[in-house]
C-alpha positions as CSV (number, residue, x, y, z in Angstrom):
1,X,-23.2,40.4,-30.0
2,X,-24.5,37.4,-28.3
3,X,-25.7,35.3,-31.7
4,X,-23.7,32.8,-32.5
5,X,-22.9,34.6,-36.3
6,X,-19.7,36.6,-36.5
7,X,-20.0,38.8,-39.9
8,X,-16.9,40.1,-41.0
9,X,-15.9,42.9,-43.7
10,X,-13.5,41.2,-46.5
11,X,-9.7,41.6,-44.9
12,X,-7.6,39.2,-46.4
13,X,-4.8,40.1,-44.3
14,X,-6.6,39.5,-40.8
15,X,-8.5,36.7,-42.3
16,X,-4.9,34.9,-43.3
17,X,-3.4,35.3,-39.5
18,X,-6.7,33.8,-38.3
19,X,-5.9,30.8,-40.8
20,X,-2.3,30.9,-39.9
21,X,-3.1,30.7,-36.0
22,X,-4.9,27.7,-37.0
23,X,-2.3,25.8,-38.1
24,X,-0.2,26.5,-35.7
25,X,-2.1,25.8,-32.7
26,X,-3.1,22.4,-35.0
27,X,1.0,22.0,-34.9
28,X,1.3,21.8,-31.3
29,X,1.1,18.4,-29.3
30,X,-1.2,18.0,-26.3
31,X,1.9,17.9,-23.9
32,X,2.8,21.9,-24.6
33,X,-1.4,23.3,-23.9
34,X,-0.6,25.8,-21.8
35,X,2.5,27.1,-24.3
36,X,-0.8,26.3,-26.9
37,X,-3.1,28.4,-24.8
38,X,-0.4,31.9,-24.6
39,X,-0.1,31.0,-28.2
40,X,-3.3,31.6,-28.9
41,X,-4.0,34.7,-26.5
42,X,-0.9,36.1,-28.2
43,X,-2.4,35.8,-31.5
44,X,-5.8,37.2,-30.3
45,X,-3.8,40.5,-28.6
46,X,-2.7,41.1,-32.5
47,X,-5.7,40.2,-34.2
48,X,-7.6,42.5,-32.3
49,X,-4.6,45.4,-31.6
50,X,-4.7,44.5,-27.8
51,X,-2.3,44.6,-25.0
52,X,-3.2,41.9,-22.8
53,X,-5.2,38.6,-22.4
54,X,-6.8,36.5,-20.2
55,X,-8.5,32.5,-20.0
56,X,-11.0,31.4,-17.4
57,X,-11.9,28.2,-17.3
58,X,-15.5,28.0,-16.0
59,X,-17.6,25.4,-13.9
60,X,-21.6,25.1,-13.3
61,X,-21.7,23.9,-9.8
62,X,-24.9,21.8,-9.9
63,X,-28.2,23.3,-10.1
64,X,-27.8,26.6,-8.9
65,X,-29.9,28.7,-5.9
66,X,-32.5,31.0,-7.2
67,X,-30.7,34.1,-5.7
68,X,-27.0,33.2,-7.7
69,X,-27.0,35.8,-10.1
70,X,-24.2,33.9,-12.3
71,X,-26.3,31.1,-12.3
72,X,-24.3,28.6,-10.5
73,X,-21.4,28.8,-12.8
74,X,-17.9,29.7,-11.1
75,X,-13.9,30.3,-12.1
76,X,-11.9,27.5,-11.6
77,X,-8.5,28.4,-13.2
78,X,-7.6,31.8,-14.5
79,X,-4.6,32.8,-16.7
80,X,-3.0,36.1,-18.2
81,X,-1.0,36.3,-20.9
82,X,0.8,39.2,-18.9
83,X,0.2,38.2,-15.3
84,X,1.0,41.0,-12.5
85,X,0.2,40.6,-9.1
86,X,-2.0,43.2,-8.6
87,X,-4.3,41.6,-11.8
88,X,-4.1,38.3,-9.6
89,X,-5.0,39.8,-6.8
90,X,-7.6,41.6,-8.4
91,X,-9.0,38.3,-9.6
92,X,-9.1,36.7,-6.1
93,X,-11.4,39.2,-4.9
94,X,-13.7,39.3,-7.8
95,X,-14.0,35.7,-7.2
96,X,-15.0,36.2,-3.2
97,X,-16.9,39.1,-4.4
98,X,-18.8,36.7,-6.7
99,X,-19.4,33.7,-3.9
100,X,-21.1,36.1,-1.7
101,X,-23.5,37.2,-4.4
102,X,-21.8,40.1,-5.2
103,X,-21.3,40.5,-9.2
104,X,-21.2,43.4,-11.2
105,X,-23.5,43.9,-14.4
106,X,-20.8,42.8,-16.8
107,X,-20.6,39.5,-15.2
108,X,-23.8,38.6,-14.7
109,X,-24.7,39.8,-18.9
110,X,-21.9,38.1,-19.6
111,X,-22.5,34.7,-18.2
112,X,-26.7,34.9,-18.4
113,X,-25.5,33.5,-22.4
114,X,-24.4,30.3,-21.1
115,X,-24.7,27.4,-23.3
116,X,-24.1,29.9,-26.7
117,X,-20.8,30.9,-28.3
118,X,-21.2,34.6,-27.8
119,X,-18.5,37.5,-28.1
120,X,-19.2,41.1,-26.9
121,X,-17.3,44.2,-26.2
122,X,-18.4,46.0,-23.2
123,X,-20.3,48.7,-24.9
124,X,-22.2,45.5,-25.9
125,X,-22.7,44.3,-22.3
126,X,-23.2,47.1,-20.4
127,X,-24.8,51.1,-20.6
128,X,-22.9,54.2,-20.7
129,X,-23.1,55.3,-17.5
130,X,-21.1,51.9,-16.6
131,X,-17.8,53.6,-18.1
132,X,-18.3,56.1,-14.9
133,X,-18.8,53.9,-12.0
134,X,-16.4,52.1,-9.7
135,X,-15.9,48.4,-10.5
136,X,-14.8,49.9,-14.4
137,X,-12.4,52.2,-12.4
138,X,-11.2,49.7,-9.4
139,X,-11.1,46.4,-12.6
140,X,-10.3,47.6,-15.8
141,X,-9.1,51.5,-15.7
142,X,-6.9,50.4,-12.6
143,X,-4.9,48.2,-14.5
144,X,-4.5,50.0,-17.5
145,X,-7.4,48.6,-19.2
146,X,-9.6,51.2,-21.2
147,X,-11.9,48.4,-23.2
148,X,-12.5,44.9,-23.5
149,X,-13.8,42.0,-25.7
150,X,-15.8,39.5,-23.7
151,X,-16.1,35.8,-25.0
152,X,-17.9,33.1,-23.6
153,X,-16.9,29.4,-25.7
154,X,-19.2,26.8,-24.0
155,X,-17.4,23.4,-24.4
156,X,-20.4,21.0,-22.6
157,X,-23.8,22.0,-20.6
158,X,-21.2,22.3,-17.3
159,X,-17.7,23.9,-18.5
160,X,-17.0,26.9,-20.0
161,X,-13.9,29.1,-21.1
162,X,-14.0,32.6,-21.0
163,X,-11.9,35.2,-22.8
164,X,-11.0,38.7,-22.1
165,X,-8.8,40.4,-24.0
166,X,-7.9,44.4,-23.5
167,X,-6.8,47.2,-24.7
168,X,-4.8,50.1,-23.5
169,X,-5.4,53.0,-25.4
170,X,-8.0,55.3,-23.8
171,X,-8.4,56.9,-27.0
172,X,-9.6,54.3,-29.0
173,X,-11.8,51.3,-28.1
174,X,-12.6,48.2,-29.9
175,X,-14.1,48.0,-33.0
176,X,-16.9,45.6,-34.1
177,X,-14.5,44.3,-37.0
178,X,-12.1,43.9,-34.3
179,X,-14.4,41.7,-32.1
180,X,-16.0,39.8,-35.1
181,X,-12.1,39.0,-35.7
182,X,-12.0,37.7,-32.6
183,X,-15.2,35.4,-32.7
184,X,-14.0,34.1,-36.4
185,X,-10.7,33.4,-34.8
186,X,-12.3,31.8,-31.5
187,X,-15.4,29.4,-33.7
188,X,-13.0,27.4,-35.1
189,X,-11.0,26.0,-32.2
190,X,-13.7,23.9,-30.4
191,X,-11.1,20.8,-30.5
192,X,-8.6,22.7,-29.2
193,X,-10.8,24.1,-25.9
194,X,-11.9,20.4,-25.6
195,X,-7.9,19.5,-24.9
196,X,-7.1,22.9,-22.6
197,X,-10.0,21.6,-20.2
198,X,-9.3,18.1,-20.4
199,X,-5.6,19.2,-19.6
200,X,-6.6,20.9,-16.3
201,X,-9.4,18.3,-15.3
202,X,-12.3,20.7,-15.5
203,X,-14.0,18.1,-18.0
204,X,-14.1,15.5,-15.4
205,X,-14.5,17.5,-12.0
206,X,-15.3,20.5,-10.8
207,X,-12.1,21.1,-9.3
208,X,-8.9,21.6,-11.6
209,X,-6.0,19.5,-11.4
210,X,-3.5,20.5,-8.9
211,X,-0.1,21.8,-10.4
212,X,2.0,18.6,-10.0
213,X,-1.4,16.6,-10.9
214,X,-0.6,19.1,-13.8
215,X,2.8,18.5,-14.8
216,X,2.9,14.8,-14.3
217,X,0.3,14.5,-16.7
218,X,2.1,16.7,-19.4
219,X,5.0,14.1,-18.8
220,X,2.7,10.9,-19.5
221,X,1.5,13.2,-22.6
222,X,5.1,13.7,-24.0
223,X,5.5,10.0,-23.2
224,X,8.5,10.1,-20.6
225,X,8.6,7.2,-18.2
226,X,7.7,8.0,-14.8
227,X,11.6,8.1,-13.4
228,X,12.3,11.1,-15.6
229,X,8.8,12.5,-14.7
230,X,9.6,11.7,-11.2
231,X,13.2,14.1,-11.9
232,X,11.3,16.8,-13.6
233,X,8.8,17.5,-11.1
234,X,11.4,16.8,-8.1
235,X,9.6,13.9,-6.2
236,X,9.9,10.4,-5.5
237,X,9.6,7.8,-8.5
238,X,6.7,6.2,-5.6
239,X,5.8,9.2,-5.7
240,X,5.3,9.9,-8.7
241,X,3.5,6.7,-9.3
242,X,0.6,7.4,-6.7
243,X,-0.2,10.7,-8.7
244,X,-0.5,8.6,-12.1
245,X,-2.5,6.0,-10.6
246,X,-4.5,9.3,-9.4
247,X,-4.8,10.8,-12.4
248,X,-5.7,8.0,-14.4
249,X,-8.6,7.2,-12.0
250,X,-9.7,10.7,-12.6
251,X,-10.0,10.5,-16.3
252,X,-11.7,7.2,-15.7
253,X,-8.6,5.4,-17.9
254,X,-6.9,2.4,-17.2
255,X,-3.2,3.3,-18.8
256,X,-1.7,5.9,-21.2
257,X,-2.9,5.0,-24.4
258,X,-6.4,5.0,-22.8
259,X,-5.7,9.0,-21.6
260,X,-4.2,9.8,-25.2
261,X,-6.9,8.7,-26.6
262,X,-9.2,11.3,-24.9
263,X,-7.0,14.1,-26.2
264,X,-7.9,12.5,-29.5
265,X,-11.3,12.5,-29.2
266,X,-11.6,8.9,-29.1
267,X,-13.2,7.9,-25.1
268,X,-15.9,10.0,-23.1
269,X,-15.2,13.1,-21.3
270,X,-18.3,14.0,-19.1
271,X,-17.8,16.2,-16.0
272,X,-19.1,14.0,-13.0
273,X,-19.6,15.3,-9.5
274,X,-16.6,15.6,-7.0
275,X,-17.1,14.4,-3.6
276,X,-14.5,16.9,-2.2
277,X,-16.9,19.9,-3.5
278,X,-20.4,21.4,-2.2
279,X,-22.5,21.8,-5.2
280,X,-23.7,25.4,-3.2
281,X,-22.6,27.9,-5.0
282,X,-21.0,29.4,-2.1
283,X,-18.6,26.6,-1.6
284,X,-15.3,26.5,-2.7
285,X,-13.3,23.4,-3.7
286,X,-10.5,22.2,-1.5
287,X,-7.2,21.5,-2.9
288,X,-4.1,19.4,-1.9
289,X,-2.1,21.3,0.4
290,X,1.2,23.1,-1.2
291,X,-0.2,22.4,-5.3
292,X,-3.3,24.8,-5.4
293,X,-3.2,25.8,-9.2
294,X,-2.5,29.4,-9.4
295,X,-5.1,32.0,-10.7
């Protein structure tokens, strides 16, 4: 279902958790996002009677070339709420896969809705035939997935977050109620995305923050003065400093209240262009030596 409109059967009970995962996402400060963002995948896994979850936070790299089937939009950070290796390393070679043009139906259905809230199962995205062929086999049945819900969330014209939650039970596949649940659950949380992508720089540049980029700014966000940030990330209080001055300058602030304030809604956060990174679709963007965020 790629309209916008998720119509759901009276359930007051699934209705209720929806609510209820509301508030508590609404309970949690910006410092704990990614405990926020397993929260919520959590909560989506029992909404929907799934097993496993995953986020994508999603970048247009300029004006794409007429050949890029996903339209010039790439992954830039990916998490599971289950993580293995063999799903990471599945994920970094669907992403070299996808630079060299290579992208499977799914994909390229999924992502042609760009720019729309949309939520799809795959019966939704793809023909029956799909179910038989080898990327369903080598991506999904490989890893113990037997269906999934699809949902694109765009949060500007640039930056998206995708969703893919799965099940495990071969004999039973999602449900529309069970991906309208989802799409109620996902609608109502646009403040929320807006913090996850500030939180990993993807609203500013098309290159996430790196992880101690990462964790020094969830210590200026819980307020702790740089010495104790400094201890908890295991690095110099100079250090330390340079990276605040760093991220500061990427979110275009001049102190802390400044950055709060963005996570309140209350300054600008437009993605510019990062000098580090090729706008070609084909180009990947660098990162610092030793803090590439993990996929």
């Amino acid at each position: 279902m790629s309209e916008e409109k998720a119509v759901i059967a009276p359930d007051p009970a699934r209705l209720a958790k929806v609510h209820r995962l509301w508030d508590e996402l609404a309970d949690m400060d910006a410092a704990h996002i990614d405990e926020g963002r397993n929260h919520l995948l959590q909560g989506l896994c029992e909404l929907a009677g799934a097993h496993n979850a995953s986020w994508v936070g999603a970048v247009r790299m300029g004006e794409p070339l007429p050949a890029d089937p996903v339209l010039g939009w790439r992954p830039r950070l990916i998490h599971h709420l289950h993580p293995t290796v063999t799903l990471d390393d599945a994920a970094e070679k669907q992403r070299r896969m996808l630079e060299t043009g290579q992208v499977d139906i799914s994909t390229a259905r999924n992502v042609a809705g760009a720019g729309h809230f949309r939520t799809n199962r795959l019966a939704d995205l793809v023909p029956p035939e799909w179910f038989q062929g080898e990327y369903y086999k080598t991506y999904y049945l490989a890893h113990n997935h037997h269906d999934a819900i699809w949902a694109g969330v765009p949060i500007n014209a640039d930056t998206e977050i995708y969703f893919g939650i799965y099940r495990h039970t071969p004999e039973q596949g999602f449900s529309t109620l069970d991906r309208d649940i989802v799409a109620c659950a996902l609608r109502g949380l646009r403040w929320f995305f807006r913090q996850q992508m500030l939180s990993h720089g993807l609203l500013l540049t098309t290159s996430p923050l790196t992880r101690t980029e990462h964790a020094v700014l969830q210590g200026l966000l819980q307020g702790l003065p740089e010495k104790q940030i400094a201890a908890n990330v295991g690095q110099s209080p100079n250090t330390t400093h340079e990276y605040v001055t760093r991220i500061f300058r990427k979110y275009a602030v001049r102190n802390r209240s400044a950055l709060m304030a963005l996570w309140l809604g209350q300054g600008p956060a437009q993605a510019v262009p990062d000098p580090r990174t090729s706008l070609a679709p084909s180009g990947a963007s660098p990162m610092d030596p030793g803090n590439t965020p993990g996929l």
